[in-house]
RORO-565063 format. One record per residue: residue in three letters; x, y, z of N, C-alpha, C, CB in turn. Coordinates in steps of 0.001 Angstrom, whole numbers, plus 500000, padded with zeros to 6 digits. Each point is the difference from the previous one (the first is absolute). Glycine has a CB too. Layout:
BEGIN
FIVO | res | n_c1 | n_c2 | n_c3 | ca_c1 | ca_c2 | ca_c3 | c_c1 | c_c2 | c_c3 | cb_c1 | cb_c2 | cb_c3
FIVO | ala | X | Y | Z | X | Y | Z | X | Y | Z | X | Y | Z
...
This chain:
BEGIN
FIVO | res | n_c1 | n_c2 | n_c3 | ca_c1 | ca_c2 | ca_c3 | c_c1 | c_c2 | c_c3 | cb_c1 | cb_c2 | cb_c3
FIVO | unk | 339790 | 870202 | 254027 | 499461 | 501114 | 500748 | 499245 | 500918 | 499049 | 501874 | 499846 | 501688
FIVO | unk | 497028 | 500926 | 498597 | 499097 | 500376 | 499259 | 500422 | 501631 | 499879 | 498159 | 497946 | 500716
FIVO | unk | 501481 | 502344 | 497812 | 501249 | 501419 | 500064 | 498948 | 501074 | 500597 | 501876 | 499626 | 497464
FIVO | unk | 499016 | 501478 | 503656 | 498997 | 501102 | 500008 | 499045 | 500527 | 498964 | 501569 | 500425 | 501295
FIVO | unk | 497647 | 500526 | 499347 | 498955 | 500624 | 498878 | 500920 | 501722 | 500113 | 496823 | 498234 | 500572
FIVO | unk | 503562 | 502097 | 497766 | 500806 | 501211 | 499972 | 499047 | 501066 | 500837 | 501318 | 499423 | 497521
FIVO | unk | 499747 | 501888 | 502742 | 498837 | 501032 | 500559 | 499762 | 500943 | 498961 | 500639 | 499916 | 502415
FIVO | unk | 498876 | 500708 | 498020 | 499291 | 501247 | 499077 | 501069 | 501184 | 499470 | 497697 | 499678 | 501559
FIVO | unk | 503173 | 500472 | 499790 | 501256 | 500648 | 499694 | 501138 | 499521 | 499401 | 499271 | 500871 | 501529
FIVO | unk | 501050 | 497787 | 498140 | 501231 | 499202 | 499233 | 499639 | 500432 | 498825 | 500516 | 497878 | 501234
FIVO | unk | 498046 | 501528 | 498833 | 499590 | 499898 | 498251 | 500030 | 501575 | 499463 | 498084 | 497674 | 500208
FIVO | unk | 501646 | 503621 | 500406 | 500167 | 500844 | 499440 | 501181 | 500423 | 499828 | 498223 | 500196 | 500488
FIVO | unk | 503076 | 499585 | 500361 | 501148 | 500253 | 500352 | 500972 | 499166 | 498541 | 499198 | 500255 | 503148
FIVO | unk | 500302 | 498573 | 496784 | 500556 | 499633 | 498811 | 499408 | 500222 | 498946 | 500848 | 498698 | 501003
FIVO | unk | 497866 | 501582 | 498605 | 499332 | 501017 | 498976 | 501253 | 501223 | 499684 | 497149 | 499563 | 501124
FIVO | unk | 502809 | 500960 | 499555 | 501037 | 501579 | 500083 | 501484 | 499677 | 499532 | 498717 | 501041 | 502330
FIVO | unk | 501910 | 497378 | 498181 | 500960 | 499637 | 499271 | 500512 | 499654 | 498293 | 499542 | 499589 | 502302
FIVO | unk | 498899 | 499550 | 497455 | 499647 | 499986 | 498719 | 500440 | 501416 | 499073 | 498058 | 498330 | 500988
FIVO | unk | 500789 | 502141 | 499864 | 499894 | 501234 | 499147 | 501512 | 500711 | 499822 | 497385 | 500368 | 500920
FIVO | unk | 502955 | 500557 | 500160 | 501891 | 500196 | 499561 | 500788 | 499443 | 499062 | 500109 | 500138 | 501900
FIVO | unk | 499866 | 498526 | 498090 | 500674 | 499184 | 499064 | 499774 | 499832 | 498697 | 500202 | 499159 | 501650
FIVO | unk | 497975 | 500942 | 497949 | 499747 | 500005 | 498556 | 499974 | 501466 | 499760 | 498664 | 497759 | 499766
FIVO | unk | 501667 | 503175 | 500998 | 500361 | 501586 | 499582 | 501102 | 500499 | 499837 | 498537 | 500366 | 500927
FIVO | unk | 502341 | 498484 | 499734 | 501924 | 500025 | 499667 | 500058 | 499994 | 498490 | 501025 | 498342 | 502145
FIVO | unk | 498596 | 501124 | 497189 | 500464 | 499489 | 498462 | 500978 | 499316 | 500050 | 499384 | 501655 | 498943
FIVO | unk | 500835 | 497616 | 502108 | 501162 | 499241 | 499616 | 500017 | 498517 | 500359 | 501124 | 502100 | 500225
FIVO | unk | 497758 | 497483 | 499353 | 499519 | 498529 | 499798 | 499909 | 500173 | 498495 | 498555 | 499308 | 502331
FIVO | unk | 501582 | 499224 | 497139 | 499378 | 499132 | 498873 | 498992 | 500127 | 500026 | 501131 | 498639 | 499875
FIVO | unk | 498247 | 500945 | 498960 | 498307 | 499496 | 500185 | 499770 | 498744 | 500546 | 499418 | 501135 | 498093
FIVO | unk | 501280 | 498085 | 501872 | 499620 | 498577 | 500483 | 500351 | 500271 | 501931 | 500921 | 498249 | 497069
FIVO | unk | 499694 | 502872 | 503359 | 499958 | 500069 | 501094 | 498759 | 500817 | 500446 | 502391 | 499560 | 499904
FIVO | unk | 497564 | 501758 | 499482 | 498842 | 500948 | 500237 | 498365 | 499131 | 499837 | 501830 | 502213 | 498898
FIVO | unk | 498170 | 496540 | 500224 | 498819 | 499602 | 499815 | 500205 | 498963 | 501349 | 499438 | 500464 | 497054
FIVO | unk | 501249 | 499063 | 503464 | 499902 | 499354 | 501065 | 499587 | 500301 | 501711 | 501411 | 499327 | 498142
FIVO | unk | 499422 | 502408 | 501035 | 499717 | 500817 | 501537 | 498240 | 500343 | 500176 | 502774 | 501484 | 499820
FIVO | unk | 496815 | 499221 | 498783 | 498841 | 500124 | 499444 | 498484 | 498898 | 500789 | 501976 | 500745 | 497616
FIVO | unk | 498847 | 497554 | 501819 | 498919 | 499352 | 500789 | 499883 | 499558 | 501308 | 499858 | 499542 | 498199
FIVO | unk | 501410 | 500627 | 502402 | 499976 | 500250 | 501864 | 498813 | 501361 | 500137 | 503273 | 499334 | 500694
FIVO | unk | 497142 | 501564 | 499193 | 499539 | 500995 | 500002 | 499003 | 500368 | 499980 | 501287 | 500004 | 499554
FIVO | unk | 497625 | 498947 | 499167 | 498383 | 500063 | 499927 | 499642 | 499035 | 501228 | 499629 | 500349 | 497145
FIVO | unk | 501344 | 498412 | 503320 | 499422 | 499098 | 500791 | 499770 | 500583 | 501541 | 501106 | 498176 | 498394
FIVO | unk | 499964 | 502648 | 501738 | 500127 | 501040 | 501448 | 498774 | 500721 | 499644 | 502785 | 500489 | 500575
FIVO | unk | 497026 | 500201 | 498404 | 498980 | 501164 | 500152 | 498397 | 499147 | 500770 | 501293 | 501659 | 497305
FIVO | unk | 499011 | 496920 | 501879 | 498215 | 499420 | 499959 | 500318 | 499388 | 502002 | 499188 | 498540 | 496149
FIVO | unk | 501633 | 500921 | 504064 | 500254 | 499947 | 501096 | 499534 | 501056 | 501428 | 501582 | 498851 | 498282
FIVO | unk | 499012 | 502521 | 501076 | 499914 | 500915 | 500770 | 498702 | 500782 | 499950 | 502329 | 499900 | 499862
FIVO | unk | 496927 | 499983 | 499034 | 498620 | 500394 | 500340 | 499242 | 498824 | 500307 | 500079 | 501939 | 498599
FIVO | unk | 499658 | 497057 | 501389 | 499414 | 498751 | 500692 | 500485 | 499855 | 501582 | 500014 | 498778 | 497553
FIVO | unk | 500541 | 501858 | 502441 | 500421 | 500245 | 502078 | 499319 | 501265 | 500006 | 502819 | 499016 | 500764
FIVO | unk | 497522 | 502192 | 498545 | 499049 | 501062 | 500144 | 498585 | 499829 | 500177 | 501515 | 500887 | 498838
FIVO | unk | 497684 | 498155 | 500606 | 498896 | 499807 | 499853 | 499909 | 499537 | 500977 | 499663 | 499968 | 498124
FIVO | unk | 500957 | 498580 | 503024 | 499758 | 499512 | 500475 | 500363 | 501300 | 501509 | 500091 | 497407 | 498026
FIVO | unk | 500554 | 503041 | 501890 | 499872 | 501159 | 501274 | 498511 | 500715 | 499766 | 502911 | 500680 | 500131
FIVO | unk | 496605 | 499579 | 499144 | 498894 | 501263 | 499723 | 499171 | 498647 | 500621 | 500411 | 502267 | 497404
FIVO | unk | 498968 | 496509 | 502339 | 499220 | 499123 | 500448 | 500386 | 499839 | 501489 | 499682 | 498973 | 497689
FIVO | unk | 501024 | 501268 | 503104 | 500447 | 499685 | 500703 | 499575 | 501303 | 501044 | 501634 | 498259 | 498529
FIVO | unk | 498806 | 503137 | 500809 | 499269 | 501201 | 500865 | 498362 | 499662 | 499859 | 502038 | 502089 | 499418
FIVO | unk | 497394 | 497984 | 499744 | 498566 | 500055 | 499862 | 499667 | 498894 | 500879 | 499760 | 500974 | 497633
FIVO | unk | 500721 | 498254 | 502772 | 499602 | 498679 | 500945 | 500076 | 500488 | 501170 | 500828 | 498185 | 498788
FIVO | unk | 500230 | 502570 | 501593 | 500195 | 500292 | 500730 | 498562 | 501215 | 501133 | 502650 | 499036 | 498287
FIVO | unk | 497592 | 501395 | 500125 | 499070 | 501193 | 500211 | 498122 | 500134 | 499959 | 502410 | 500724 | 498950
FIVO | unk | 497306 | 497971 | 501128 | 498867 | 499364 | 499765 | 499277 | 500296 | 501779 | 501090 | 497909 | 497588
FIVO | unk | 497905 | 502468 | 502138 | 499648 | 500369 | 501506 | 498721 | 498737 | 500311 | 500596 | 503215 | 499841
FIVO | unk | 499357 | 496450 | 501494 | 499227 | 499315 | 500612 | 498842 | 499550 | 499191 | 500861 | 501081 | 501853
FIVO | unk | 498083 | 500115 | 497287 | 498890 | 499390 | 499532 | 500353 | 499253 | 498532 | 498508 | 501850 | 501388
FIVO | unk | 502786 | 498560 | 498091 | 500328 | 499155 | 498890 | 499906 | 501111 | 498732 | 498988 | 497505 | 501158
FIVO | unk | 501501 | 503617 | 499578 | 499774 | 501269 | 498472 | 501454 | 500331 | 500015 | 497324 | 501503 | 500228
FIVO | unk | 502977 | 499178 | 498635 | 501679 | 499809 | 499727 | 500140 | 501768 | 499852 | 500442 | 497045 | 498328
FIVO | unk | 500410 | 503220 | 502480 | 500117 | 501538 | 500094 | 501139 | 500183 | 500100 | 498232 | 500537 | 500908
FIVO | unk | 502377 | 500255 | 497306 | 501240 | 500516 | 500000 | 499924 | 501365 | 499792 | 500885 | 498040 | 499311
FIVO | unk | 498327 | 502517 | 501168 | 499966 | 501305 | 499946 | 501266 | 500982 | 500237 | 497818 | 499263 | 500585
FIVO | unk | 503189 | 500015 | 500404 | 500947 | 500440 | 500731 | 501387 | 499249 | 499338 | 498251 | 500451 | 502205
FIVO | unk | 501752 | 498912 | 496508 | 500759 | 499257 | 499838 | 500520 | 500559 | 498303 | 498843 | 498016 | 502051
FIVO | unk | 502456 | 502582 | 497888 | 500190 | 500299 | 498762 | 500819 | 498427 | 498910 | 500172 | 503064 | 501292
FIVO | unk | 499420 | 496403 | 497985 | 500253 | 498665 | 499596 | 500676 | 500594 | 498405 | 497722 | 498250 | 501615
């Protein structure tokens, strides 16, 4: 079975976990560097869905003659 695609809110939600934990001091380094590279992989995760929402309003927001107007859109 093909695994979901994470959301935008997990990945930040466990971002925030990361973070607590390498601010505990009470990891190792061989744990903190582990938490460390989850942590960069969530971040690249979670702005590559960010990106893909902002493509997704502007599509949205594309009017009939084919001009792209986010005038109204804080990104």
């Amino acid at each position: 079975m093909p695994e979901s695609k994470p959301s935008f809110r997990s990945e930040i939600e466990r971002l925030e976990e990361i973070v607590r934990s390498l601010e505990s001091n009470e990891l190792d380094l061989d744990d903190a560097l582990v938490l460390f590279e989850e942590g960069v992989r969530r971040l690249k995760t979670a702005r590559e869905l960010l990106q893909e929402s902002q493509l997704t309003v502007k599509r949205v927001l594309e009017e009939a003659d084919g001009t792209l107007s986010t005038d109204d859109v804080s990104l």
